[in-house]
N, C-alpha and C positions, 0 to 999 in steps of 0.2 A: 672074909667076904670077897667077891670076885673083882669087885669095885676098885677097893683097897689095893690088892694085887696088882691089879693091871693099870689103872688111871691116876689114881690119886695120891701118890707117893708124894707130891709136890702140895697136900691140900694146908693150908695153913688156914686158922681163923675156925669162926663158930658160923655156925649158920643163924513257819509259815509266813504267806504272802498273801494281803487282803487285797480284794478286788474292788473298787471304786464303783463296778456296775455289778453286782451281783447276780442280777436275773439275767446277762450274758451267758451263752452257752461257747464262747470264744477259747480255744486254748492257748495256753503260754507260747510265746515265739518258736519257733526251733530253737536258738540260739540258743533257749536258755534252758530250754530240756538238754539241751547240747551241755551246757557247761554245769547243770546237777548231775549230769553222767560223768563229766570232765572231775568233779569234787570227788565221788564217788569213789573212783578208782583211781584216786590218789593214794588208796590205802588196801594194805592185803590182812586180810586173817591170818593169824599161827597159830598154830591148834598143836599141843605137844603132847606126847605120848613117854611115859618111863616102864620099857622094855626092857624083858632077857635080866640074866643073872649080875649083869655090868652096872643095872642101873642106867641102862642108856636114854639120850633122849632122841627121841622121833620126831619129824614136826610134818604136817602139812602144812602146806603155804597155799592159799587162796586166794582165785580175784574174785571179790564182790559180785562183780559187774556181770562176767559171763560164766560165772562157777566155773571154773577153768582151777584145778589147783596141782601142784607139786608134791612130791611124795620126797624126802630126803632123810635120809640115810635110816631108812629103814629097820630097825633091830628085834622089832617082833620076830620071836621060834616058836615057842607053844603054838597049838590053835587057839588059844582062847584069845590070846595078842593078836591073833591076824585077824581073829571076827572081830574085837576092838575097832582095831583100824578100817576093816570092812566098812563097819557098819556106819563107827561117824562119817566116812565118806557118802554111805548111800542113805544116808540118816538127812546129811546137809546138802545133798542132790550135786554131788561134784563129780564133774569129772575128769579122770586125772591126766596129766599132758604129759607128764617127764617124770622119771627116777630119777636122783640125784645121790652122788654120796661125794660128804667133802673129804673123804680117806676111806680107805679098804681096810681097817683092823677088823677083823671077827664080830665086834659087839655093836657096829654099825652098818652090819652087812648082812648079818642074820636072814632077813626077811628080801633079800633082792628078787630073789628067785620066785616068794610067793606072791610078790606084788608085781611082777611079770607075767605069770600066771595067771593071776584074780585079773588082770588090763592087759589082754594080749596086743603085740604092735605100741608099748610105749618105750618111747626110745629111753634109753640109759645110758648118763653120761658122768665120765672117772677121769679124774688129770691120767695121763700114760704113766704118769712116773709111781702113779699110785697099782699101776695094772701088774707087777715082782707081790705088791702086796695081797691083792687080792687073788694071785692064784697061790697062796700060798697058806691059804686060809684051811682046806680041806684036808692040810697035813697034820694039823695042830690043833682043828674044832671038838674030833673026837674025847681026846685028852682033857679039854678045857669041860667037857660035860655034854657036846651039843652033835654028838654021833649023827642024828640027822639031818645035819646043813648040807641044801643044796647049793652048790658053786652057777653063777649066773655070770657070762660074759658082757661089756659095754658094747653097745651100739655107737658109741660116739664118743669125742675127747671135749674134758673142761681145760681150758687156756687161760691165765693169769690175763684181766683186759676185756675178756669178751664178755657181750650181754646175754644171758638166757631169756628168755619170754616164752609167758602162757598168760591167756587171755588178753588183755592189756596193763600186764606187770612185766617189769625191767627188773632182772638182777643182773647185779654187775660182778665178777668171778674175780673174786683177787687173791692170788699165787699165795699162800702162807706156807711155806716147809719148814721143818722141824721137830714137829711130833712125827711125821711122815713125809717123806721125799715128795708127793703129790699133792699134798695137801690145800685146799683151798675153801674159801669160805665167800660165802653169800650176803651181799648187801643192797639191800634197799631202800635208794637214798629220798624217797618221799617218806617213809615210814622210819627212817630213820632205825633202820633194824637190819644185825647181825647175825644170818646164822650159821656159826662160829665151830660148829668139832669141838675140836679136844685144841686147842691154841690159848685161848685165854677162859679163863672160870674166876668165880667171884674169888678175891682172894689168891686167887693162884692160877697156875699154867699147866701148859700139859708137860707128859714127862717125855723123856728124851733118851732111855735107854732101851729102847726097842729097838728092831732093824730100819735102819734106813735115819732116826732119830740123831739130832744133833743141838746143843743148847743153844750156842752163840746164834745159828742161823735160826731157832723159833723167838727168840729175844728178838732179833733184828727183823725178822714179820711181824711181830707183835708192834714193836715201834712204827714202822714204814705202811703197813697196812692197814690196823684198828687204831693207833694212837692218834694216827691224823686224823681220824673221822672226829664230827663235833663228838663232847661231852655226853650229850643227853642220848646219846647214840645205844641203843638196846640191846648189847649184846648175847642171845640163847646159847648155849654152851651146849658141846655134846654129851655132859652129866652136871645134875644141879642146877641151882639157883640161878637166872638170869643176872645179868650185872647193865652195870653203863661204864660207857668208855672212860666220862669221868672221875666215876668212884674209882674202877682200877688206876687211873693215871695217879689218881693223889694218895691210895691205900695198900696200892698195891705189893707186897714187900718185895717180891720177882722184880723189877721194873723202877724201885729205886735207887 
């Protein structure tokens, strides 16, 4: 399986408020319409997708508040994965604000092209150092099965530190290299959620013999950028089973 091959050489393990006057026709303060909006969008939707022959994961990211959501790392090729994704988007009335992808390998990039296409004018933003990786994709898609990948350039760069926003959602871009010289991942810190690539997976990490792939420096992301986050911290992976920061700290055999 393609899975196997490319990603998982390192996979170990199994898998209301009563009104005092009721016949008032008074509405609630601002303030406090203000601050059930404020509760609200404290929290984002992940809606995940397992695309293409990788088994990849897709996720939109969504704000509640103003249907505002992100589209990241893309992996749908067939049609049938692109109407999928279509559709839950125009199914949940979203609309989408940014392409993201936390690395350039083939099985998380599949679909750039057609979700540029289907949202014309949405910007697209790739660490630089991931930019060797993804032109480099249309040399090697053929071979791997996927003859008709379109290659799609960024419109913008992800920096280790900076925040992205859509709607009124904050992620904060922190630098992870290792499975990929660009590599970066997505966190948001009300929701206490990760989303993560290929760096850490339940049980296991990503592998390191690709181009640009290096062990010691995704260990040391791993430690410096998901370890420190709390416990309860949600980490989505770019294949498989969601984790938490704490399960891996105490199970994880990579990392002890």
């Amino acid at each position: 399986m393609l899975t196997a091959f490319y990603h998982c050489v390192h996979y170990v393990g199994t898998e209301g408020l009563a009104n005092s006057k009721p016949e008032t026709k008074e509405r609630p303060p601002a303030t406090f319409a203000t601050a059930l909006r404020s509760a609200a969008t404290l929290f984002m939707t992940i809606k995940s997708f397992t695309f293409n022959g990788f088994a990849e994961n897709t996720y939109v990211l969504a704000d509640p508040a103003t249907r505002q959501c992100v589209i990241l790392d893309p992996g749908c090729y067939p049609a049938a994965e692109q109407r999928e994704l279509q559709a839950y988007i125009a199914t949940e009335n979203l609309t989408p604000a940014l392409l993201l992808n936390t690395h350039a390998h083939i099985d998380h990039v599949l679909g750039n092209a057609f979700v540029l296409r289907t949202w014309p004018g949405l910007p697209f933003l790739l660490h630089p150092l991931d930019l060797p990786i993804l032109r480099a994709v249309p040399a090697y898609a053929g071979p791997y099965g996927f003859g008709a990948y379109e290659p799609a350039e960024p419109t913008g760069e992800l920096v280790g530190g900076q925040v992205v926003s859509f709607g009124e959602i904050e992620l904060e871009v922190r630098f992870t290299p290792g499975h990929a010289p660009g590599h970066v991942v997505f966190y948001h810190r009300a929701s206490q959620a990760v989303i993560g690539g290929d760096v850490l997976f339940r049980g296991s990490i990503g592998r390191t013999d690709l181009p640009g792939g290096d062990h010691e420096t995704l260990i040391q992301s791993i430690r410096t950028e998901l370890l420190t986050l709390p416990d309860a911290t949600v980490v989505y992976p770019g294949h498989g089973p969601a984790t938490t920061v704490g399960e891996e700290r105490r199970s994880n055999p990579f990392l002890t």
